[in-house]
Rosetta silent file (secondary structure, phi, psi, omega in degrees, C-alpha in Angstrom):
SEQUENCE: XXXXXXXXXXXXXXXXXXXXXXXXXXXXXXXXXXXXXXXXXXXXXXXXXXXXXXXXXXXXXXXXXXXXXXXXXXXXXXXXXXXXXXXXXXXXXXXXXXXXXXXXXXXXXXXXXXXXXXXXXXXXXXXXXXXXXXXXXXXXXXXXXXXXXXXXXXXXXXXXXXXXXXXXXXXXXXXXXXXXXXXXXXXXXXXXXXXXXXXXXXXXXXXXXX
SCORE:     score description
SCORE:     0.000 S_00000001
   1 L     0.000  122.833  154.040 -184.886  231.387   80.482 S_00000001
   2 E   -62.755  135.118  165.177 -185.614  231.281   76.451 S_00000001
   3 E  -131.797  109.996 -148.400 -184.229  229.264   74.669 S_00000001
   4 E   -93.533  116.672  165.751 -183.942  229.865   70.887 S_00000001
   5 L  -114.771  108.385 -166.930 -182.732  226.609   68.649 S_00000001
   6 L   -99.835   35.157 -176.884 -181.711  227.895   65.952 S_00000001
   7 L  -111.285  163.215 -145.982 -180.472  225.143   64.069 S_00000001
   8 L  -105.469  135.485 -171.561 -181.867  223.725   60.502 S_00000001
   9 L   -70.218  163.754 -174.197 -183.351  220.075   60.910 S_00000001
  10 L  -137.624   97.747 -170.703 -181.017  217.851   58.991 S_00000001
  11 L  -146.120  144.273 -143.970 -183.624  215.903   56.666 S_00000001
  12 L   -71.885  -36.054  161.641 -183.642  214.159   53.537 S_00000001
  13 L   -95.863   12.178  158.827 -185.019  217.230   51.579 S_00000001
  14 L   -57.341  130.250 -167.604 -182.742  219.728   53.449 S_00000001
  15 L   -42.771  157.803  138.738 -181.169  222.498   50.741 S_00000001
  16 L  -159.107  160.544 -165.883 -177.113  221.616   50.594 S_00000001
  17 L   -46.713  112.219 -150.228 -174.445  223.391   48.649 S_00000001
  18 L   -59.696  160.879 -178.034 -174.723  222.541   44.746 S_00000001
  19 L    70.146  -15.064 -168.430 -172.165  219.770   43.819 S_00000001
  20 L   -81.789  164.927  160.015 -171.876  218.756   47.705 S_00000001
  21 L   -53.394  158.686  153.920 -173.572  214.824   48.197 S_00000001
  22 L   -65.279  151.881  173.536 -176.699  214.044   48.872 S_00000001
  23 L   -84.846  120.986 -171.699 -177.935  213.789   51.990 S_00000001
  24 E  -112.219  155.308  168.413 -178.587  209.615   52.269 S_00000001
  25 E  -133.225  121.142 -146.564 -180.486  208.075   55.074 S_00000001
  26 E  -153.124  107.256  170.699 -180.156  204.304   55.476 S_00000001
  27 E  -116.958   95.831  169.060 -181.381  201.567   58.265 S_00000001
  28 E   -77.923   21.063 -171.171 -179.147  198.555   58.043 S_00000001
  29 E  -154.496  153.345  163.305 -180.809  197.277   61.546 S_00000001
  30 L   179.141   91.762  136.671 -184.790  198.392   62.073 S_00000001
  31 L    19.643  -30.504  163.945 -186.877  197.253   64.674 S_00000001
  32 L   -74.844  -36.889 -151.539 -189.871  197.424   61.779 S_00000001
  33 L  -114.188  -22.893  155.962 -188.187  194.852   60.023 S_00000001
  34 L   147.735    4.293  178.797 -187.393  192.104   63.437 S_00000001
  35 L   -70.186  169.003 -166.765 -184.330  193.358   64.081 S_00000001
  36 L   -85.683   22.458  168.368 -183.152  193.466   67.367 S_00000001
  37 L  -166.350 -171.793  171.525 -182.672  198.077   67.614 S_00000001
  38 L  -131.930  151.315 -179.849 -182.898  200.107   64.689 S_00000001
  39 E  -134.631  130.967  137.615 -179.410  201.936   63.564 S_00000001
  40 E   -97.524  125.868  163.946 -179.588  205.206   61.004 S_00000001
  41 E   -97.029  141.730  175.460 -176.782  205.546   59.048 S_00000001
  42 E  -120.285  160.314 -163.536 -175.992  208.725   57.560 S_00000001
  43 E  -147.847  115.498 -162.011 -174.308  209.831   54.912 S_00000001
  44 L  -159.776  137.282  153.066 -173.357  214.178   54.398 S_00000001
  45 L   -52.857  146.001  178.735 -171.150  216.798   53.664 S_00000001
  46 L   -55.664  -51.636 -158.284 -168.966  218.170   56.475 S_00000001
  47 L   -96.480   13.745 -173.162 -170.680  221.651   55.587 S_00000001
  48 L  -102.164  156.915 -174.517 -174.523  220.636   55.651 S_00000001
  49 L    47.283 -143.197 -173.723 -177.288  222.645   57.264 S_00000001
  50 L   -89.524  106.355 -116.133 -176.084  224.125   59.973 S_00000001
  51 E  -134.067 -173.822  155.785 -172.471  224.164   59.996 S_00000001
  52 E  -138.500 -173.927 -171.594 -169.136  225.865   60.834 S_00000001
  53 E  -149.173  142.336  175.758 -166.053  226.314   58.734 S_00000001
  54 L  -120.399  167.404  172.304 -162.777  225.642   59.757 S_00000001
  55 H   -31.222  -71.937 -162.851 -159.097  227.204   58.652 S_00000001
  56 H   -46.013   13.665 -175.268 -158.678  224.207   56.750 S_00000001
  57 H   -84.129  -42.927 -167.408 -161.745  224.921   54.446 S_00000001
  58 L  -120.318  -38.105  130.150 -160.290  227.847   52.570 S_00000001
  59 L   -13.112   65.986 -172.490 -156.618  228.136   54.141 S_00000001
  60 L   -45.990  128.664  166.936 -153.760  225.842   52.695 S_00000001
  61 L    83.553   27.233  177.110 -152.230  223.584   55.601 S_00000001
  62 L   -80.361  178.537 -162.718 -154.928  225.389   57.656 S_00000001
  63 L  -101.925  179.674 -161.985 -155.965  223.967   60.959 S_00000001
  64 L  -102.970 -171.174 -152.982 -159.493  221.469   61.379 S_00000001
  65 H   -83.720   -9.744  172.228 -162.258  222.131   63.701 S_00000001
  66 H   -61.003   -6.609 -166.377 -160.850  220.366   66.790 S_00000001
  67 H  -109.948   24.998 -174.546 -158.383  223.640   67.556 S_00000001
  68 L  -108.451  147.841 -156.665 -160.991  225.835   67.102 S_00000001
  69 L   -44.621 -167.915  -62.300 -161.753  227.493   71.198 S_00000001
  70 L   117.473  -90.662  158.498 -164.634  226.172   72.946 S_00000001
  71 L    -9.838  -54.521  176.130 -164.289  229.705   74.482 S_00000001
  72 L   -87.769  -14.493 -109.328 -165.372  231.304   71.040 S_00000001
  73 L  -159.248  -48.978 -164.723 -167.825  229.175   70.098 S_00000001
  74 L  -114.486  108.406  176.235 -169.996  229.499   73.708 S_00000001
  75 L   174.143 -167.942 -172.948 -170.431  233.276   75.328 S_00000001
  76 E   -72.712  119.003  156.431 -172.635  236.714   74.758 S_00000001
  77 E  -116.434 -153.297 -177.974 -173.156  237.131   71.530 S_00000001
  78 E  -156.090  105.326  146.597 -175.549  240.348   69.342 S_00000001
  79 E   -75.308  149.756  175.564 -178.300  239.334   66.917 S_00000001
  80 E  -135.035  147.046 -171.086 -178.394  242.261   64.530 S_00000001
  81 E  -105.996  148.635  161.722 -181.537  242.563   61.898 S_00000001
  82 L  -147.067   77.529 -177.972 -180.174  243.736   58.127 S_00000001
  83 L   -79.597  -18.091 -147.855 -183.724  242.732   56.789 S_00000001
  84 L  -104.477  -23.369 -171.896 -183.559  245.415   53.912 S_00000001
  85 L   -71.495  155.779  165.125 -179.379  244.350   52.466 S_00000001
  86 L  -110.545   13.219  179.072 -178.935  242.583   49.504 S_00000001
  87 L   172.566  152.327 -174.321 -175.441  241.928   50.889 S_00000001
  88 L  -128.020   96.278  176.581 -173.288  242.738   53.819 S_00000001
  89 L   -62.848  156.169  158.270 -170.841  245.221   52.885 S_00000001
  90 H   -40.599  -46.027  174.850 -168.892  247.154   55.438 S_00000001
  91 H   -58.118  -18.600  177.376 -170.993  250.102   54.949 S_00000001
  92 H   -78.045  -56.709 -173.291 -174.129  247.932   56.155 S_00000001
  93 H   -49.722  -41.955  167.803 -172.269  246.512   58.976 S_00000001
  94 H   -17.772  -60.652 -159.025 -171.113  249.813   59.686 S_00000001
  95 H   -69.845  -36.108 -146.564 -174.985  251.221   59.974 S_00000001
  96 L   -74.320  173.211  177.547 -176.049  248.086   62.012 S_00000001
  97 L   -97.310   72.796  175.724 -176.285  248.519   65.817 S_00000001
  98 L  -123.336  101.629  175.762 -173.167  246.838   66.803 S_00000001
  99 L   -21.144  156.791  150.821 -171.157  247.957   70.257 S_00000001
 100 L   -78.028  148.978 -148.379 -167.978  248.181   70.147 S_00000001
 101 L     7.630   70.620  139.776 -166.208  244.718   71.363 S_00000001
 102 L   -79.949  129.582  172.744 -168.826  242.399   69.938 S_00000001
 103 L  -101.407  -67.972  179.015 -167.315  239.393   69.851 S_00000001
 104 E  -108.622  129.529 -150.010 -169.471  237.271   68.604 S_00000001
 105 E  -136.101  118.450 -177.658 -172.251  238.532   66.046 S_00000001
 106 E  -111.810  155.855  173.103 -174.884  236.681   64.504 S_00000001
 107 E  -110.460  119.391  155.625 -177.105  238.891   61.033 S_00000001
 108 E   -93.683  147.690  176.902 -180.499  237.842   60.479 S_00000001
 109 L  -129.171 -134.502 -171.196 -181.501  238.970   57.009 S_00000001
 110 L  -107.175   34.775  126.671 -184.436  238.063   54.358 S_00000001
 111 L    -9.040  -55.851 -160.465 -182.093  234.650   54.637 S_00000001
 112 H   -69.534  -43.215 -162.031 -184.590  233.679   57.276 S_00000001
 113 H   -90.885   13.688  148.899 -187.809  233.662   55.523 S_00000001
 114 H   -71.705  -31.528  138.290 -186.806  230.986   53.104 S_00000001
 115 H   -33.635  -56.474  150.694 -186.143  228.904   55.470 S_00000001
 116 L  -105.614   69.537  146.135 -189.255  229.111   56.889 S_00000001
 117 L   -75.342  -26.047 -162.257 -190.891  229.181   53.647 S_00000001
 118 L    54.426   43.945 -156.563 -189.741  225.652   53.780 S_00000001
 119 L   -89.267  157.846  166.484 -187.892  226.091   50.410 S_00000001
 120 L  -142.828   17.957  158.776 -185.783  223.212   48.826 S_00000001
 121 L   -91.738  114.695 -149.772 -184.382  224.701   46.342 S_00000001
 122 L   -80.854  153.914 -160.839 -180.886  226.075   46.715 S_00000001
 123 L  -121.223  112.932 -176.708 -181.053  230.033   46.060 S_00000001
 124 L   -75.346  -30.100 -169.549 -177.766  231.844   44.577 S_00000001
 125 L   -85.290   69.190  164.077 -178.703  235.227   45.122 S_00000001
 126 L   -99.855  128.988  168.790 -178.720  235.012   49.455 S_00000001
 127 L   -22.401  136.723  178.189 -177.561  237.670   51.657 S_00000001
 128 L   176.430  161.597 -158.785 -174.130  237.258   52.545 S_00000001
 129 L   -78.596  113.012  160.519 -170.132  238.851   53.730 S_00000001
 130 L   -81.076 -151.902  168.869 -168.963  240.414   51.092 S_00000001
 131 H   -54.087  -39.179 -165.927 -164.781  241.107   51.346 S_00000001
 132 H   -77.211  -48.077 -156.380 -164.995  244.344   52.400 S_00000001
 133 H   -65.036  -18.361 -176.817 -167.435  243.657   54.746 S_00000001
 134 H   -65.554  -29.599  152.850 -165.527  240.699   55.881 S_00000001
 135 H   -59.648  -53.764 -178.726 -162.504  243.026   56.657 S_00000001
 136 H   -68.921  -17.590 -175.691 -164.282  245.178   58.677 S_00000001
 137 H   -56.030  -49.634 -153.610 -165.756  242.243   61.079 S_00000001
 138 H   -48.615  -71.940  166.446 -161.640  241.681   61.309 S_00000001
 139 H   -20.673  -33.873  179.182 -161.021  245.249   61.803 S_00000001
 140 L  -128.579   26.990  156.168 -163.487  245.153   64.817 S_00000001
 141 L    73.562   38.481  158.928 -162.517  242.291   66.406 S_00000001
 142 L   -45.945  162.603 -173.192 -165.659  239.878   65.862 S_00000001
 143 L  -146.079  -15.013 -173.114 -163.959  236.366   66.540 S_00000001
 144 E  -145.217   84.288  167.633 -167.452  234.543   65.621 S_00000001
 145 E   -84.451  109.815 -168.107 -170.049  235.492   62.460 S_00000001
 146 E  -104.963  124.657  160.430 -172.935  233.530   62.359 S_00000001
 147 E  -148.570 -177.656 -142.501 -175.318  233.997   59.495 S_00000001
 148 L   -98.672   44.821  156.785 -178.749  232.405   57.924 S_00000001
 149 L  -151.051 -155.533 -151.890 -177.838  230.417   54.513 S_00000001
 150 L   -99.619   -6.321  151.721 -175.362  227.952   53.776 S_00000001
 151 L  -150.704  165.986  175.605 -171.957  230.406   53.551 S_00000001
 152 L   -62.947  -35.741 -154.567 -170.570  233.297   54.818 S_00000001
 153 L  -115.154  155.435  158.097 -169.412  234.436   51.146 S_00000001
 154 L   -62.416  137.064  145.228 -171.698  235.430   48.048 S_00000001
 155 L    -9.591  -56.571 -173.847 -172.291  232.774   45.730 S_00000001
 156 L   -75.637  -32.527 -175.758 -170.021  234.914   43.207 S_00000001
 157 L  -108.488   28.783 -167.416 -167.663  235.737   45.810 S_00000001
 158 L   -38.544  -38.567 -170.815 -166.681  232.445   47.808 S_00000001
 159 L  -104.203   -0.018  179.259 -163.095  232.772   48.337 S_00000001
 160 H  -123.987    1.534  151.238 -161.916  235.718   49.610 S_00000001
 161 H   -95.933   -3.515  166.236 -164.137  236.533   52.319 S_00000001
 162 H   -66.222  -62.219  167.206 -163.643  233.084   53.437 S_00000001
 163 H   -29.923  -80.014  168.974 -159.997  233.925   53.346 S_00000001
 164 H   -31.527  -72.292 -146.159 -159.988  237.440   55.369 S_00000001
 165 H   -57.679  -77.788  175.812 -162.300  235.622   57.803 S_00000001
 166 H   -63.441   -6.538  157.444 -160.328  232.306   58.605 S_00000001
 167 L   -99.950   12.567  178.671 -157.277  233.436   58.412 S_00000001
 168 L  -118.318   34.112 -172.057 -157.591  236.434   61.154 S_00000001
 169 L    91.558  -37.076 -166.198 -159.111  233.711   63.264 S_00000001
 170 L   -69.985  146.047 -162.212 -162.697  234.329   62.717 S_00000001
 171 E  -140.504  108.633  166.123 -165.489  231.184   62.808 S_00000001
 172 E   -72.798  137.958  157.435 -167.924  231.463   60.102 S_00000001
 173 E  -132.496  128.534  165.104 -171.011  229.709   61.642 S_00000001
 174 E  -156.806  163.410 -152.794 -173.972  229.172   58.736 S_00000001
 175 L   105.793   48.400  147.361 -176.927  227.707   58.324 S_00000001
 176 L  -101.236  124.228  163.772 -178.794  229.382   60.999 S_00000001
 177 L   -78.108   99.568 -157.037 -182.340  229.561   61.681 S_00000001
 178 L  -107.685   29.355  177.927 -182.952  232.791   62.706 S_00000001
 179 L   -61.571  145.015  169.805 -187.005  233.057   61.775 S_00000001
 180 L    38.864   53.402  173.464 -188.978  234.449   64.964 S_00000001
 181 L  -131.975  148.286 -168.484 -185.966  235.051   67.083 S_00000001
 182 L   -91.872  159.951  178.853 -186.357  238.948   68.288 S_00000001
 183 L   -80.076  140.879  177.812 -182.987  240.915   67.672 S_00000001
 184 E   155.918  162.074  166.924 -180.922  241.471   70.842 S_00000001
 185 E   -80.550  138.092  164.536 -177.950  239.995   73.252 S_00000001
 186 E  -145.553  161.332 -178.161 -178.127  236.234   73.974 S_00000001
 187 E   -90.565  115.395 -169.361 -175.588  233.614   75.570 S_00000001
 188 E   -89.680  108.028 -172.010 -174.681  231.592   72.344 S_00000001
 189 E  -129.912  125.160 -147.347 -173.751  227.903   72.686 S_00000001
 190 E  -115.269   97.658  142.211 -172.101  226.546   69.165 S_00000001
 191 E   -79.000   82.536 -173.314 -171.184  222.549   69.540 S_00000001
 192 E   -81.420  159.055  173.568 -169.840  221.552   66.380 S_00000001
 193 L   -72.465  148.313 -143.539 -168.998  217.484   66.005 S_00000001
 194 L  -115.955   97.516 -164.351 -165.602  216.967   67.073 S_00000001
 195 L  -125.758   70.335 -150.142 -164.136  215.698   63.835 S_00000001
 196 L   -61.009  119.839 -172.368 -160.370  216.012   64.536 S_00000001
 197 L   110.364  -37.440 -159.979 -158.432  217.414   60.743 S_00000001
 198 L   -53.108  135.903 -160.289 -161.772  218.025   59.546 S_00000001
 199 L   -78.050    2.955  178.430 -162.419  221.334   57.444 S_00000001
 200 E  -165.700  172.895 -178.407 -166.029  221.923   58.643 S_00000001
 201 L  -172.841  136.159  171.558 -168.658  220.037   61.258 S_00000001
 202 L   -66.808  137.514 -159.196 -172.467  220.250   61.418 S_00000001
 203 E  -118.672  124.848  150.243 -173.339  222.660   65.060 S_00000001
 204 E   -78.381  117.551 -174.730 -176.142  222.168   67.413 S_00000001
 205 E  -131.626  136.095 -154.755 -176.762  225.970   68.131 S_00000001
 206 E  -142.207  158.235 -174.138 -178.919  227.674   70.616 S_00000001
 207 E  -139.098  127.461 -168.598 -179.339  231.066   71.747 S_00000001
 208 E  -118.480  127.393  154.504 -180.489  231.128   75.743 S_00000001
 209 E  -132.685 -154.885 -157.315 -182.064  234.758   76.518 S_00000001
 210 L   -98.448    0.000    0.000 -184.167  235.885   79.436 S_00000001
């Protein structure tokens, strides 16, 4: 079995979402210094690196990532390549090679090679759902969209594919590193931290294929 990790290291020069904190790193106990262990404390947005979004991100009185399935989060999903979009409209998803009842769908686009590029600057113009296209995921009964920058929505267009999406149900997962992973079905396993109200949680995510 392969196993594909396709989640973004969570490090001190990792991109995050303009305006969100910094990411701090802090050892009040360290083994270097005579203590008896070392303790890291951390300090992050809900939404850094590689993340999920719950109702309550975009959704007044929506609900936080403990109610979101287990079920949804871990099954078959379909990477699909859109290396060539500058966004993913319906009409792209449309084109892409996605079966009918895909459930869970992750897009790599040219998302990926900034990542490994090792960039650390955050980048407005990244591939991403616009509305329309965000309707049609609804429309074809995705339940899980995973894609490779730091939202689901354009930079320009944040709230109302965010909207569509979490309010039909649908679990943005982003922040995935999807560099060198071949296109193709894999068994998807999404663990976000178990943050009970909370409107997002950072995901350990893996892709196991043969």
């Amino acid at each position: 079995m392969k196993i594909y990790d396709i989640t973004l290291p969570i490090t001190p020069d990792l991109i995050v979402w303009p305006g969100d904190p910094p990411l701090q790193f802090t050892r009040p106990y360290d083994l270097a210094q005579g203590d008896i262990c070392t303790v890291t404390r951390l300090s992050l947005s809900a939404h850094t690196g590689t993340h999920l979004d719950a109702p309550a991100h975009f959704i007044p009185g929506g609900a936080g990532v403990e109610t979101l399935a287990l079920s949804t989060l871990i099954g078959p999903a379909l990477l699909v390549e859109a290396m060539t979009a500058t966004a993913l409209t319906a009409d792209v998803l449309a084109a892409l090679p996605i079966p009918p009842g895909t459930e869970r769908l992750l897009v790599k686009t040219q998302n990926a090679a900034r990542w490994a590029a090792g960039e650390t600057s955050f980048y407005e113009e990244y591939v991403a759902v616009t509305a329309d296209g965000a309707r049609w995921l609804v429309d074809h009964g995705v339940k899980l969209i995973g894609v490779d920058y730091l939202s689901v929505a354009p930079f320009t267009e944040l709230v109302e594919p965010h909207e569509i999406l979490l309010a039909a149900g649908v679990i943005p997962v982003e922040g995935l590193k999807l560099d060198g992973v071949p296109p193709g079905g894999y068994q998807l396993v999404c663990l976000p931290l178990l943050i009970p109200g909370s409107d997002g949680a950072p995901c350990r995510v893996v892709l196991l294929g043969d």
